[in-house]
C-alpha positions as CSV (number, residue, x, y, z in Angstrom):
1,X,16.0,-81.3,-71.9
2,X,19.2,-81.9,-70.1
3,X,19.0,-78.3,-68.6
4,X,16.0,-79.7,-67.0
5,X,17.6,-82.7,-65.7
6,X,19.6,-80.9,-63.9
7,X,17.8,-78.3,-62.8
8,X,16.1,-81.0,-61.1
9,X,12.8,-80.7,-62.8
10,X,9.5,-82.6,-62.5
11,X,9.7,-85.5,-65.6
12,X,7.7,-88.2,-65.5
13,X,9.4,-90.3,-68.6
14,X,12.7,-90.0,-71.0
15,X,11.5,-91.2,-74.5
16,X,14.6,-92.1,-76.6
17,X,14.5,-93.3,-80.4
18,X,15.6,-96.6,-81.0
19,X,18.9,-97.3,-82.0
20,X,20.0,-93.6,-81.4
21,X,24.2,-93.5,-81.0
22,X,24.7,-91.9,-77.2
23,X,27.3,-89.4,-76.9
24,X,28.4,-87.3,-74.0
25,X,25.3,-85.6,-73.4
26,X,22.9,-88.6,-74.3
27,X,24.9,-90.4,-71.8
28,X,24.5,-87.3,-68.8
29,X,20.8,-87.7,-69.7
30,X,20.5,-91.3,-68.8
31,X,22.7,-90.6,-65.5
32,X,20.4,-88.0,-64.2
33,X,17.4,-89.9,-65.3
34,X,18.7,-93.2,-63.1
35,X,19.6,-90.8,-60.7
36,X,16.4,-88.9,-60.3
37,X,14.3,-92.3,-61.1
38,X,12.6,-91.5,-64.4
39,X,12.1,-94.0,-66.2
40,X,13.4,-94.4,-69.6
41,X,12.0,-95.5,-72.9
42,X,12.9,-96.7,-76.1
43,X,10.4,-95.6,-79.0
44,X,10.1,-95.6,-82.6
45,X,11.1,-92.0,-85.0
46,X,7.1,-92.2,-85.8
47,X,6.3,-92.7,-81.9
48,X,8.9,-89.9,-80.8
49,X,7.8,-87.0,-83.6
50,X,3.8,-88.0,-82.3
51,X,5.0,-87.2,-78.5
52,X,6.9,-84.2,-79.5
53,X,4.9,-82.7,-81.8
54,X,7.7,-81.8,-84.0
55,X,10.8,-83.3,-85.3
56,X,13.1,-81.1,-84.0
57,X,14.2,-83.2,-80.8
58,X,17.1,-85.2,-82.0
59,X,16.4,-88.2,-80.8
60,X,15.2,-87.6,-77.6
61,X,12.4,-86.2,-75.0
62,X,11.1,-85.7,-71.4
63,X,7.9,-85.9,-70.9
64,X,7.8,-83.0,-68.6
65,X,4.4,-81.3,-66.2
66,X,2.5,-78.2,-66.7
67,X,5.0,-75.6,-66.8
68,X,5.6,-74.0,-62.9
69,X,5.2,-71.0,-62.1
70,X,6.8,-68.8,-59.4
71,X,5.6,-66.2,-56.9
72,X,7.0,-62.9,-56.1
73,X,7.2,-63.6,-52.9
74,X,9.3,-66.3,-53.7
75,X,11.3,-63.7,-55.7
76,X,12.4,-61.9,-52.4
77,X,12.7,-65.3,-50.6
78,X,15.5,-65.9,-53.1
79,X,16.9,-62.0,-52.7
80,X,16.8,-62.1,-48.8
81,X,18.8,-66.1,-48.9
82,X,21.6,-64.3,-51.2
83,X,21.6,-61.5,-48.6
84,X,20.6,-58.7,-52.0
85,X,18.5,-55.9,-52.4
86,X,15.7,-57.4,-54.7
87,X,15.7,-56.9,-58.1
88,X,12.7,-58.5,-61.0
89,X,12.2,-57.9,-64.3
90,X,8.5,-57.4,-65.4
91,X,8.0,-58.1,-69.2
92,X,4.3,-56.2,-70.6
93,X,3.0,-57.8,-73.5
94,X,6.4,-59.5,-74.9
95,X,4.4,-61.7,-77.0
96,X,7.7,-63.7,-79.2
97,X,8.9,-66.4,-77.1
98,X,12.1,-66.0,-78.5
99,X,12.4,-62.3,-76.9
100,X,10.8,-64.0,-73.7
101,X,13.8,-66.9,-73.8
102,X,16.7,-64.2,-74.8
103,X,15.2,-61.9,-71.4
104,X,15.6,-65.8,-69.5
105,X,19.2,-66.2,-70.5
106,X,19.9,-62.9,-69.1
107,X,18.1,-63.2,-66.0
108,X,20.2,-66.2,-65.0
109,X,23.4,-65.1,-66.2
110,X,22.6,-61.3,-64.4
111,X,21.3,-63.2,-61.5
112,X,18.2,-60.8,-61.3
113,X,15.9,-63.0,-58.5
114,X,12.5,-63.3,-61.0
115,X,10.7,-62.1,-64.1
116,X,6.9,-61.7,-64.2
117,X,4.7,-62.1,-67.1
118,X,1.2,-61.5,-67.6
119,X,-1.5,-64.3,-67.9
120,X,-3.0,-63.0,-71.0
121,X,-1.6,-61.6,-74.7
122,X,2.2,-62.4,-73.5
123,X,4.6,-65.2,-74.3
124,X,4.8,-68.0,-71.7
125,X,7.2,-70.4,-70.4
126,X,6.6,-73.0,-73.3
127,X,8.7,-75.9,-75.1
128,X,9.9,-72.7,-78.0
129,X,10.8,-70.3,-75.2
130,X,12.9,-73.0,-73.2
131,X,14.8,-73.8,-76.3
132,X,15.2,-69.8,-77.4
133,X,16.5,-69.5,-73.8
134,X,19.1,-72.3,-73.5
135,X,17.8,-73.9,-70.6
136,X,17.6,-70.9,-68.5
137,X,14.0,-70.8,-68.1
138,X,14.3,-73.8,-66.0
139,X,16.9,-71.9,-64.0
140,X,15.0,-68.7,-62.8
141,X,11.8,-68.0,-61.0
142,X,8.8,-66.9,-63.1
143,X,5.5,-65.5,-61.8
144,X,2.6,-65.9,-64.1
145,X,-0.2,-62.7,-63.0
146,X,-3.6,-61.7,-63.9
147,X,-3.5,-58.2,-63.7
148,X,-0.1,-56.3,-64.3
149,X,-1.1,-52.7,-62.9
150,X,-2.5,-54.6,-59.7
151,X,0.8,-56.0,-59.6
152,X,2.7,-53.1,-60.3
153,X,1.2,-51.5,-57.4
154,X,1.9,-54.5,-55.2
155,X,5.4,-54.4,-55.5
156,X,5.3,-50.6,-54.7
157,X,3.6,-51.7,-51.8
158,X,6.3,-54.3,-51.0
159,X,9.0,-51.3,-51.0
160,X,10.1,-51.7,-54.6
161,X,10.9,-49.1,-57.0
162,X,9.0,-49.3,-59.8
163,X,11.4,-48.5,-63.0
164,X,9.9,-48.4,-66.9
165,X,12.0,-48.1,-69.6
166,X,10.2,-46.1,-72.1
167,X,12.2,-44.4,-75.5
168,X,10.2,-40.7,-73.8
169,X,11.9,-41.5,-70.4
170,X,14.0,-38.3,-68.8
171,X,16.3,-40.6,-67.2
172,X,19.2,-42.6,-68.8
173,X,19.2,-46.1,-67.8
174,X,22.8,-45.2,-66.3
175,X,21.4,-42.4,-63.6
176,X,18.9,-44.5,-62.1
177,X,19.6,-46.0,-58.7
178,X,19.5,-49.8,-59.6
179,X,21.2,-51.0,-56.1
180,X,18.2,-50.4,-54.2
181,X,15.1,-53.0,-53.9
182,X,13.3,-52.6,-57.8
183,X,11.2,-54.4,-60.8
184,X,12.1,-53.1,-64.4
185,X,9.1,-53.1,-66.2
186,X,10.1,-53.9,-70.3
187,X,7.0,-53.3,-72.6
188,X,6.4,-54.7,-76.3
189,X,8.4,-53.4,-78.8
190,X,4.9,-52.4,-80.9
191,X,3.1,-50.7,-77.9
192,X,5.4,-50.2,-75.3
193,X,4.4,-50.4,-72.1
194,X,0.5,-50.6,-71.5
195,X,-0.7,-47.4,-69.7
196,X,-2.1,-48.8,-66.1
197,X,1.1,-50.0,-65.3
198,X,3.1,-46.9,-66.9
199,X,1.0,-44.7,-64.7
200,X,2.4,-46.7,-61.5
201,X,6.2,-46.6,-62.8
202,X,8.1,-44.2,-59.9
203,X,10.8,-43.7,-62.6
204,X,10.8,-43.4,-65.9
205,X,14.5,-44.3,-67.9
206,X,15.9,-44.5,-71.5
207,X,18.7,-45.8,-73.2
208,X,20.3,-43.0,-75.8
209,X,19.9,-43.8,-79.3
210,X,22.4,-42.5,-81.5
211,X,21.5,-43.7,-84.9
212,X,18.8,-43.6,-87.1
213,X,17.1,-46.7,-85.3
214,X,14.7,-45.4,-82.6
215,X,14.6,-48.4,-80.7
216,X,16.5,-51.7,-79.6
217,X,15.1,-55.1,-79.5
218,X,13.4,-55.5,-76.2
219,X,15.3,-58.7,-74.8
220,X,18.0,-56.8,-76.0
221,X,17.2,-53.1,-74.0
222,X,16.6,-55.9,-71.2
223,X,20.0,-57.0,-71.1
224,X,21.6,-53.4,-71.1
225,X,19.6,-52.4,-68.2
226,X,20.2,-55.7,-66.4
227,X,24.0,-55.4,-66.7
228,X,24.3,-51.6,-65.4
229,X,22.6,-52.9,-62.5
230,X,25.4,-55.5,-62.2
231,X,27.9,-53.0,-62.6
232,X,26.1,-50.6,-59.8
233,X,25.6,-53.3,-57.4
234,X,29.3,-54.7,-58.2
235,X,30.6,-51.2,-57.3
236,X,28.2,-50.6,-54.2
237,X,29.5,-53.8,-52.7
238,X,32.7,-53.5,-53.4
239,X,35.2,-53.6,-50.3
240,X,36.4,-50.2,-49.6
């Protein structure tokens, strides 16, 4: 909840428990609430795990809105402000919010500009995938569509190259050019990725396997792709 303080998120209402002992963070929370003007309550334990629907929340919770959801052309609003080549992440069919939160915290920390997600049969930006992604969900930009191989094709169509990473793909993640405007599309760990929007992918890479696993965790192939694009776009804008 304090990650969404000060992210500056939309709260209507701080519900407290009474009597709870503030510490450091407590304390940040009611400075960014009086700051922000939310208002903040005092409620019973029994009040606070009705709101919350779990109790889980030590002692305290914002009422938040609906979740909000991005745009991609937000996405390269944000790229062309930080003067970058864009670069999204488009998750197909990660259903586990915790795999969705991991990809989150990697997102922010990589600086990639947005993440897409389907509308349907995927994880969503929820209460579970905020926690699983330490806040960072209320960090990054996330666009929410109803038809991934439409969208795949639309971003082609915006100039982006369209990267899969697939455990068949020819490529290792390392050789692909990551510096130029692109969306990495990371399927399920079951199923992969779905087959309209493999058949759109320009490129498809892999990350070598060595032992007798044949796959990684897909927030955690996410993060390995994400960070040799750091490295090649650390290198390509390098001073000479």
């Amino acid at each position: 909840m304090l990650e969404a303080l000060r992210a500056g998120r939309e709260i209507t209402t701080v519900l407290m428990a009474e009597g709870i002992e503030f510490g450091p963070q407590l304390s940040e929370v009611v400075v960014l609430a009086d700051k922000q003007d939310i208002s903040v309550e005092a409620v019973s334990k029994n009040e606070l795990d009705r709101v919350s629907h779990t109790a889980k929340h030590q002692g305290v919770i914002a009422v938040v809105a609906d979740p909000r959801y991005s745009s991609i052309e937000e996405m390269l609003h944000l790229a062309d402000e930080r003067g970058e080549s864009p670069f999204i992440i488009v998750l197909d069919g990660i259903q586990d919010p915790h795999n969705l939160g991991a990809v989150a915290r990697t997102v922010n920390a990589a600086g990639v500009h947005g993440v897409i997600i389907p509308e349907r049969r995927s994880a969503s930006v929820t209460p579970g995938a905020i926690r699983a992604s330490a806040g960072a969900l209320e960090h990054i930009l996330v666009a929410r569509e109803p038809n991934l191989g439409r969208t795949a094709r639309y971003l082609k169509q915006l100039g982006l190259t369209l990267i899969g990473l697939d455990a068949e793909g020819s490529t290792p993640h390392t050789s692909a050019d990551l510096t130029v405007a692109t969306a990495v599309v990371v399927g399920s760990e079951g199923k992969g990725i779905s087959p309209q929007v493999l058949s759109e992918c320009d490129t498809l890479i892999s990350i070598p396997m060595f032992g007798e696993i044949a796959s990684l965790n897909a927030s955690v192939s996410a993060a390995i792709v994400l960070y040799e694009a750091v490295r090649q776009r650390a290198i390509a804008t390098a001073p000479a």
